[in-house]
C-alpha positions as CSV (number, residue, x, y, z in Angstrom):
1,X,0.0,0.0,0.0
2,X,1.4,3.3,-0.9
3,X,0.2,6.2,1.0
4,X,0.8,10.3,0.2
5,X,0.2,13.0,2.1
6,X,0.3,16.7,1.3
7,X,-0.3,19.5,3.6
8,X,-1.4,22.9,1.9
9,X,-1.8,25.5,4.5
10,X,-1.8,29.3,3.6
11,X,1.3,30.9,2.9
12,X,3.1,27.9,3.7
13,X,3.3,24.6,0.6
14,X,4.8,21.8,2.2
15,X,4.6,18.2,0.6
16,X,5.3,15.1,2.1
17,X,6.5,11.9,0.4
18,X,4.7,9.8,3.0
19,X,2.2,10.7,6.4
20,X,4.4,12.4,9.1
21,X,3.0,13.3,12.7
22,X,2.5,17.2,13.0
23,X,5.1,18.7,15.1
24,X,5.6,22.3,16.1
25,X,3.5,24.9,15.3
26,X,1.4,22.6,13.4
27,X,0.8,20.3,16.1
28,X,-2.4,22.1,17.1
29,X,-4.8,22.7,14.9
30,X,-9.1,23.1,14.3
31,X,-10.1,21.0,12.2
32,X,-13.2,23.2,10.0
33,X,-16.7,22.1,10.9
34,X,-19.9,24.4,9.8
35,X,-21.1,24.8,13.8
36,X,-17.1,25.7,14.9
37,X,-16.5,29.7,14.2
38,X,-13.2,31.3,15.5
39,X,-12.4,33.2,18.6
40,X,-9.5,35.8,18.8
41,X,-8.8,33.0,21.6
42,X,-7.6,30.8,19.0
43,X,-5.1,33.0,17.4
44,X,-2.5,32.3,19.6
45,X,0.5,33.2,17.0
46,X,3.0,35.8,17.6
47,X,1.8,39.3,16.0
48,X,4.2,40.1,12.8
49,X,5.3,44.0,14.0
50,X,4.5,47.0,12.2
51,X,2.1,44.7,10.0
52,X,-0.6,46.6,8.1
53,X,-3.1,43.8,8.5
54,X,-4.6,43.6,11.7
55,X,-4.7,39.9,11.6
56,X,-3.3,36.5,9.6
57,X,-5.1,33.4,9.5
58,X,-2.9,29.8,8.7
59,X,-5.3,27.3,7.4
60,X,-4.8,24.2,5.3
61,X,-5.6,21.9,3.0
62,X,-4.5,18.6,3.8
63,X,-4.8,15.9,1.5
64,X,-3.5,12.4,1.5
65,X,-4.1,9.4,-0.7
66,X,-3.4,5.9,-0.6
67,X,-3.5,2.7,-3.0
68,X,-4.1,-0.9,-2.9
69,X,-3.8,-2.9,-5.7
70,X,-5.7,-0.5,-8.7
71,X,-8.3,0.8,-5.8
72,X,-7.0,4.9,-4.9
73,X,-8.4,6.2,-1.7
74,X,-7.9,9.7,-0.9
75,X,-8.9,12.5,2.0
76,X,-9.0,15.5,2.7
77,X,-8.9,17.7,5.4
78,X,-9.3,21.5,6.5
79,X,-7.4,22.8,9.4
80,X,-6.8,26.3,11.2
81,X,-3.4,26.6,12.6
82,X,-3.7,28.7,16.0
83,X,0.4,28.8,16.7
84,X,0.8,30.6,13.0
85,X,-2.4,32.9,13.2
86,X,-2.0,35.9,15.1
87,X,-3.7,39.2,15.4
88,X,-3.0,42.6,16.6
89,X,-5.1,42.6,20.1
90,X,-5.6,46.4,20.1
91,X,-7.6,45.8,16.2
92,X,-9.5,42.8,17.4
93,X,-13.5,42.9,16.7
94,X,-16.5,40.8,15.8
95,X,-15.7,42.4,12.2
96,X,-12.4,41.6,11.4
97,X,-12.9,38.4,13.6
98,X,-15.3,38.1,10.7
99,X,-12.8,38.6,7.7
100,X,-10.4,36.1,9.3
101,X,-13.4,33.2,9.8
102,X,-14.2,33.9,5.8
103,X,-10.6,32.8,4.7
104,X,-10.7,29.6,6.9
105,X,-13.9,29.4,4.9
106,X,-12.5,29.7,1.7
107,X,-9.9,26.7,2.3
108,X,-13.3,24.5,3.1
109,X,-14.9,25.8,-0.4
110,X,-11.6,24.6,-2.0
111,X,-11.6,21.7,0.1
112,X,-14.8,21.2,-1.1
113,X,-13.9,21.6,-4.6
114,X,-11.0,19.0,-4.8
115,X,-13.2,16.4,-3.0
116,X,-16.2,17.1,-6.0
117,X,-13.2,17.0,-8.7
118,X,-11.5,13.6,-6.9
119,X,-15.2,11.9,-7.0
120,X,-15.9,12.9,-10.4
121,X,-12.7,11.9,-11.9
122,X,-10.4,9.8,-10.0
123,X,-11.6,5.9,-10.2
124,X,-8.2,3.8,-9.8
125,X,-4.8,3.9,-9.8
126,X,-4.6,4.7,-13.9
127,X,-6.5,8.3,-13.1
128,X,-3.3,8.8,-11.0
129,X,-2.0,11.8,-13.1
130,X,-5.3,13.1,-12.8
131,X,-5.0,13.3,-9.3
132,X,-2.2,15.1,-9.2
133,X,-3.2,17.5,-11.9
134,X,-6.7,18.3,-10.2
135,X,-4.2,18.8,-6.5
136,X,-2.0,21.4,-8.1
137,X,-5.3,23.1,-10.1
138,X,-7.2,23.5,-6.9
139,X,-4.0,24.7,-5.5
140,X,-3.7,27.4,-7.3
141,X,-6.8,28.5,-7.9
142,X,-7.1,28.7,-4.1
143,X,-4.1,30.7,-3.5
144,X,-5.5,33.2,-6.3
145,X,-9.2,32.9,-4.4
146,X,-7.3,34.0,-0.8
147,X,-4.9,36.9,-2.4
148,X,-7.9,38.3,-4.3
149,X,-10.6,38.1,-1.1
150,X,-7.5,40.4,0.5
151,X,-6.8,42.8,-2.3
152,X,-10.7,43.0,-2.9
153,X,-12.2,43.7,0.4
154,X,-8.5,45.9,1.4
155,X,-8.5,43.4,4.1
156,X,-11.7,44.1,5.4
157,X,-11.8,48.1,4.8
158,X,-14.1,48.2,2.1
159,X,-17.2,47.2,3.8
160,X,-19.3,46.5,0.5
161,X,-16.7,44.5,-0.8
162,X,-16.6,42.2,2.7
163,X,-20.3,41.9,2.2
164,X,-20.4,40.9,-1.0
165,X,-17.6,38.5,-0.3
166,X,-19.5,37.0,2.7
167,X,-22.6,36.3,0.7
168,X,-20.6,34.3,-2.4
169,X,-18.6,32.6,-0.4
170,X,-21.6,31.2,1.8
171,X,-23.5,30.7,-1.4
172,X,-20.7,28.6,-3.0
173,X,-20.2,26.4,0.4
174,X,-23.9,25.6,0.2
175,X,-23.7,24.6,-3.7
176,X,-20.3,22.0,-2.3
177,X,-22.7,21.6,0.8
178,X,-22.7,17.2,-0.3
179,X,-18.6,17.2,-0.3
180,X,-18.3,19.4,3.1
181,X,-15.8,18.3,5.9
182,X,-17.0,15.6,7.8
């Protein structure tokens, strides 16, 4: 049985030839669940100094995969990484707490996306290629997703933009709602 494991978290692309126990700062983590929202008590990172944002949110994609004979399984999970978020205490509030929730919620919708592509495409161990091709798409395009939700909402500044953001990005988890983290 062979048996990969990547670990996607924001900011951060590490990938792992096989499953390795989390150590460090990425030994505690949330794992995303639709009834768990953040507290500024889980951003227990040190604050970057002189940073313009008032907070910064690690979160991850972690997918793995494993074969037996032609049969592929795969997984994937969503996690928040409290030791690498942080936030500026004296800019804390329900509003940017807000902005920071949304970007853990973005890596479920992409979550949600490679589990839809995976189950649509990826039968055995000849769709292999696929696999990987889908991975490094939904990469990407979740990366781009992230760095635009910044630059489009000025992190959080422009009010109609966060709005706007909110309402798609709750819209698009509810059209993924059958491939959400379990």
């Amino acid at each position: 049985m062979k048996k990969i494991t990547f670990i996607l978290p924001l900011l951060f692309l590490l990938t792992n030839s096989k499953a390795q126990p989390a150590t460090g700062n990425f030994k505690e983590f949330i794992l995303w669940k639709d009834s768990i929202q953040l507290t500024w008590k889980d951003f227990k990172g040190q604050p970057v100094n002189n940073a313009a944002e008032a907070a910064m949110t690690a979160s991850s994609m972690e997918f793995s995969y494993n074969t037996k004979n032609t049969q592929i399984f795969w997984k994937v999970n969503v996690k928040f990484f409290p030791l690498l978020s942080w936030s500026n205490k004296s800019k804390e509030s329900a509003y940017i707490l807000l902005h920071e929730q949304l970007h853990f919620n973005i890596t479920e919708l992409y979550a949600r996306m490679l589990r839809k592509q995976l189950t649509e495409n990826v039968f055995s161990t000849k769709d292999l290629a696929k696999l990987k091709a889908i991975n490094k798409s939904i990469l990407q395009q979740w990366q781009n997703e992230q760095d635009r939700y910044d630059r489009e909402t000025n992190h959080s500044m422009n009010e109609v933009q966060q709005a706007a953001w909110n309402k798609s990005i709750q819209m698009r988890l509810d059209a993924l709602k059958a491939f959400a983290s379990k």
